[in-house]
Backbone as a chain_set.jsonl record, in Angstrom:
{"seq": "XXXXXXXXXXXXXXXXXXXXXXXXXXXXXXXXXXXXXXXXXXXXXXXXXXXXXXXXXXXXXXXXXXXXXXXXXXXXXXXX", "coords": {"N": [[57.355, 71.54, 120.29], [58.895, 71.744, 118.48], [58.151, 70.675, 116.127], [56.911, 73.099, 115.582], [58.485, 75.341, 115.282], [61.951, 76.382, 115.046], [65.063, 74.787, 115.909], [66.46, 76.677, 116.939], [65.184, 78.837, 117.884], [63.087, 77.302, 119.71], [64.997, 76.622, 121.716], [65.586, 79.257, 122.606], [63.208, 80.154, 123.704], [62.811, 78.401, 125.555], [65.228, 78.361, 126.95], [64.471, 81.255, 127.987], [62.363, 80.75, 129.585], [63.291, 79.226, 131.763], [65.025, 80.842, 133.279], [63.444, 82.541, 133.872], [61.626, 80.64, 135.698], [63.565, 80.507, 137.849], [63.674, 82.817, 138.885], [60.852, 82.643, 139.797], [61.642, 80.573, 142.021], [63.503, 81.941, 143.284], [62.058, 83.993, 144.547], [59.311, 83.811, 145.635], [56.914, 84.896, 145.286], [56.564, 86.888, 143.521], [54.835, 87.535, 140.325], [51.276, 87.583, 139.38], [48.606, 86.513, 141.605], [46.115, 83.961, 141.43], [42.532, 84.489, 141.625], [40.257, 82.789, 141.462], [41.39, 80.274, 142.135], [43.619, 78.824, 145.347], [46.895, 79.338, 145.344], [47.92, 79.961, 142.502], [49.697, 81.317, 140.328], [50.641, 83.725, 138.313], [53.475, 84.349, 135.249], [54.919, 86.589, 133.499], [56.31, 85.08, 130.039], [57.413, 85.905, 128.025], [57.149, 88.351, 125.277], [54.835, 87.312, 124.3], [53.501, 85.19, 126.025], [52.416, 83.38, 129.15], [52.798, 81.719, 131.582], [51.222, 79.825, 133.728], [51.559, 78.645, 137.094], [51.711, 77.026, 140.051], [52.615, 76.736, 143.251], [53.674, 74.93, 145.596], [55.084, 74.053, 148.847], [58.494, 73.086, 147.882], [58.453, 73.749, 145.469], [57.722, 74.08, 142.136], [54.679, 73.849, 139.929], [54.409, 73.643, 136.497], [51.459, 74.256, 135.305], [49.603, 75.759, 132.853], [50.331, 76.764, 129.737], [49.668, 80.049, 128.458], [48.892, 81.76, 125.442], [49.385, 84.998, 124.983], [48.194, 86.619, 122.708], [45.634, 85.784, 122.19], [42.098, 85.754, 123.382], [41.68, 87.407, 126.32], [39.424, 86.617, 127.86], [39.627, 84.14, 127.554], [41.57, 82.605, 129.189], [42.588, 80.729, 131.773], [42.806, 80.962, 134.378], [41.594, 84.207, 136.967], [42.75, 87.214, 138.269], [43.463, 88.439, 141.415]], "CA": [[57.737, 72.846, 119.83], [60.294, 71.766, 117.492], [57.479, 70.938, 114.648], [56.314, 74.65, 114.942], [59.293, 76.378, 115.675], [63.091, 76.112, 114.798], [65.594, 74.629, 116.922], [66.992, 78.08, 117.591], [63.689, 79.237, 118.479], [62.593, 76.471, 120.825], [66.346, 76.431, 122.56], [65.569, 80.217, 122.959], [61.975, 79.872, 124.328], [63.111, 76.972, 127.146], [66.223, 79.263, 128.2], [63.572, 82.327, 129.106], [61.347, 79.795, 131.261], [64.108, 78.606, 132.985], [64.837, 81.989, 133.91], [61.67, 83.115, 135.081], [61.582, 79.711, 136.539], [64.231, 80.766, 138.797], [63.442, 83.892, 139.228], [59.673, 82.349, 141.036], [62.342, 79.889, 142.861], [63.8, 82.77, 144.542], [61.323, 85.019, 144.807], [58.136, 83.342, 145.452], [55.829, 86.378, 145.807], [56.444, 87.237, 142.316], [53.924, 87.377, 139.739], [50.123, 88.006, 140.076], [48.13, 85.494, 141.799], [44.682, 84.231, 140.889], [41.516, 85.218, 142.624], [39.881, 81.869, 141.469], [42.625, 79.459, 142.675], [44.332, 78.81, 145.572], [48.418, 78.848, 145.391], [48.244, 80.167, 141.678], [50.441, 82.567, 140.081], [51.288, 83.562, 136.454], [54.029, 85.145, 135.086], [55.005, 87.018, 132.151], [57.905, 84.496, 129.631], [57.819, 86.723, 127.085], [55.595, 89.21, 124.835], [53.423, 86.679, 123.69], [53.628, 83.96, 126.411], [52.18, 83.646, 130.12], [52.915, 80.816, 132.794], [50.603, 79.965, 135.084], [51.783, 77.722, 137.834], [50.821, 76.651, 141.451], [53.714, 76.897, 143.742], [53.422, 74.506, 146.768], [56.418, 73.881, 149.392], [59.374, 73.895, 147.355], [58.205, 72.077, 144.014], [56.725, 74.94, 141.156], [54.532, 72.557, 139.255], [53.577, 74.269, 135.8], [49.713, 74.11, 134.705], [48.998, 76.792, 131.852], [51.181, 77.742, 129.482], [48.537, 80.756, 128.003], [49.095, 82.978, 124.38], [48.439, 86.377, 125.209], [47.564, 86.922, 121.651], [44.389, 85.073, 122.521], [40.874, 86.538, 123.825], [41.634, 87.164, 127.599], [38.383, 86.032, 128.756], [39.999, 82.578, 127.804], [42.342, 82.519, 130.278], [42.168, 79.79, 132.48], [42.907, 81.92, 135.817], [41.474, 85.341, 136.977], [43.994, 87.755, 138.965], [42.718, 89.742, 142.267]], "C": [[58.499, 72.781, 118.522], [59.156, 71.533, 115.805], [56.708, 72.197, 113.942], [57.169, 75.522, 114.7], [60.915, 75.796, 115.086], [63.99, 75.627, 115.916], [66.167, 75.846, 117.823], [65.792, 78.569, 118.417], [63.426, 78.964, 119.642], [63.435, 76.687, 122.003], [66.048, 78.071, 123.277], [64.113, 80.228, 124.385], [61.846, 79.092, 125.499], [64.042, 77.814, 127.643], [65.251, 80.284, 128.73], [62.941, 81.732, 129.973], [62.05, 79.285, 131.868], [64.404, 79.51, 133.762], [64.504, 82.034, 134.264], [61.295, 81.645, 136.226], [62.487, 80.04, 137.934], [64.11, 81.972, 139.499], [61.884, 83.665, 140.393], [60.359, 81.498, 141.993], [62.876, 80.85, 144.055], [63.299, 84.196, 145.0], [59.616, 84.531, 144.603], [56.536, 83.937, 145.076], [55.521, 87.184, 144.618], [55.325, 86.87, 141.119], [52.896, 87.833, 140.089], [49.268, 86.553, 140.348], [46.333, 85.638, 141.493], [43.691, 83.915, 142.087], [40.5, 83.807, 142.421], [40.653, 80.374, 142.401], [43.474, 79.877, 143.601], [45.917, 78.6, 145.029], [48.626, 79.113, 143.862], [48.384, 81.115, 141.071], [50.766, 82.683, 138.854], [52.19, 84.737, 136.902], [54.287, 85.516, 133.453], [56.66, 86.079, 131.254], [58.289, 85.304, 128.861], [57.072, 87.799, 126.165], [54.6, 88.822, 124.557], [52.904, 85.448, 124.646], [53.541, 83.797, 127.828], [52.032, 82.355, 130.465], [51.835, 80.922, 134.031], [50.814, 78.653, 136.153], [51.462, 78.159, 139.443], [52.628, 76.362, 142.243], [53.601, 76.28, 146.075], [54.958, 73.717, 147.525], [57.579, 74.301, 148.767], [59.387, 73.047, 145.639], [57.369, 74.09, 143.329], [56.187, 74.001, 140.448], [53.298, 74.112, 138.129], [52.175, 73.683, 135.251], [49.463, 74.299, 133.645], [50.316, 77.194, 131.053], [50.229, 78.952, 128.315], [49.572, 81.545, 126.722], [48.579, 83.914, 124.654], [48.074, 87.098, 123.959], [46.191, 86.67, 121.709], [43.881, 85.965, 123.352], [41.848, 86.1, 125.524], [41.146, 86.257, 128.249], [38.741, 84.505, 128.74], [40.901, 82.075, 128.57], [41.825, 81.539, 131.498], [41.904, 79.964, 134.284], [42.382, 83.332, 135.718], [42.297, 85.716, 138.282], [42.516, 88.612, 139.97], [42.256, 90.717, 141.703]], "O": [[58.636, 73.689, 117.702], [59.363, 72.075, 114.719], [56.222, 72.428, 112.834], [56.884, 76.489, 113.992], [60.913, 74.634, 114.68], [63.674, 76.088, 117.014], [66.275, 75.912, 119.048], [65.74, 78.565, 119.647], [63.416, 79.766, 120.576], [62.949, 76.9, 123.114], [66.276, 78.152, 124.484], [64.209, 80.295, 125.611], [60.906, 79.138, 126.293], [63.859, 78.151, 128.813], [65.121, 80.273, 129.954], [62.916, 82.127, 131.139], [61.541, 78.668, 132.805], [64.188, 79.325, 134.96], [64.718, 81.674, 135.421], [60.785, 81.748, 137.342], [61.992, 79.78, 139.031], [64.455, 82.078, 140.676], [61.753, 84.264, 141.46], [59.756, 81.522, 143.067], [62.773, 80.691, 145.271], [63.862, 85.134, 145.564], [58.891, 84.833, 143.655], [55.465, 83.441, 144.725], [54.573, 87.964, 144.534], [54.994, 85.684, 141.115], [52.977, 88.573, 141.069], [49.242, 85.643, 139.52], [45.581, 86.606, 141.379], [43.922, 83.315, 143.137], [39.797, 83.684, 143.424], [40.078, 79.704, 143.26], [44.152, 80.882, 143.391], [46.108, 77.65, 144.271], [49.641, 78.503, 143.527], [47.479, 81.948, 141.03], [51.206, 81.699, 138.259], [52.16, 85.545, 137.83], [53.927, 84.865, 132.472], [57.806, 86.295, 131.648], [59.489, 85.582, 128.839], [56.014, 88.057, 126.739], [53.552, 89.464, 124.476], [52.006, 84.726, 124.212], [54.663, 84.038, 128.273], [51.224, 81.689, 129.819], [51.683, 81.76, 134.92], [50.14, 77.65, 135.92], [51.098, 79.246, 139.891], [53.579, 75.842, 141.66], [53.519, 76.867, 147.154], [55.731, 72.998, 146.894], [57.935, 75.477, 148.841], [60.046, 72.2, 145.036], [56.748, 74.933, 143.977], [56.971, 73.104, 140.14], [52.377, 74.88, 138.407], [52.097, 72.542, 134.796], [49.045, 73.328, 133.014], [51.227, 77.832, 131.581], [50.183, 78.506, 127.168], [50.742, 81.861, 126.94], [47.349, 83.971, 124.661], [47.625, 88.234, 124.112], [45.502, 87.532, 121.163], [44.538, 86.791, 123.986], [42.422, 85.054, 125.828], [41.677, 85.388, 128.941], [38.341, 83.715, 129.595], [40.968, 80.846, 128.563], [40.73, 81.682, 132.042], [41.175, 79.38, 135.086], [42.545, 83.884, 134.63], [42.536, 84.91, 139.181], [41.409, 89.065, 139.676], [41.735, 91.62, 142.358]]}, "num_chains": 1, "name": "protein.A"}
């Protein structure tokens, strides 16, 4: 990140996913899950920036991190 982005930037961009990281920690149910994939859920990090991780026992293990600037259809998951 740090060769695209500023340290401020990056430092900003890792505190919101830790957030939302915690936020699927205690609220598992959160997000929308995909209709292709078992056990996988995205969420929204920020206006431009979508998580898609798989959430098995008590481990979140991220997969995707998707640009929602980018064509949909490229999306690596589809939602119910």
């Amino acid at each position: 990140m740090l060769k695209e982005f500023s340290a401020k930037i990056a430092n900003h961009f890792l505190d919101q996913s830790e957030q939302r990281m915690e936020l699927i920690v205690k609220h598992p149910a959160i997000g929308k899950y995909s209709s292709k994939k078992e056990n996988i859920q995205s969420i929204i990090l920020n206006p431009h920036n979508q998580l898609f991780c798989r959430l098995t026992n008590n481990t979140i293990e991220m997969l995707c991190l998707f640009d929602m600037r980018k064509d949909p259809v490229k999306k690596p998951y589809q939602y119910h």
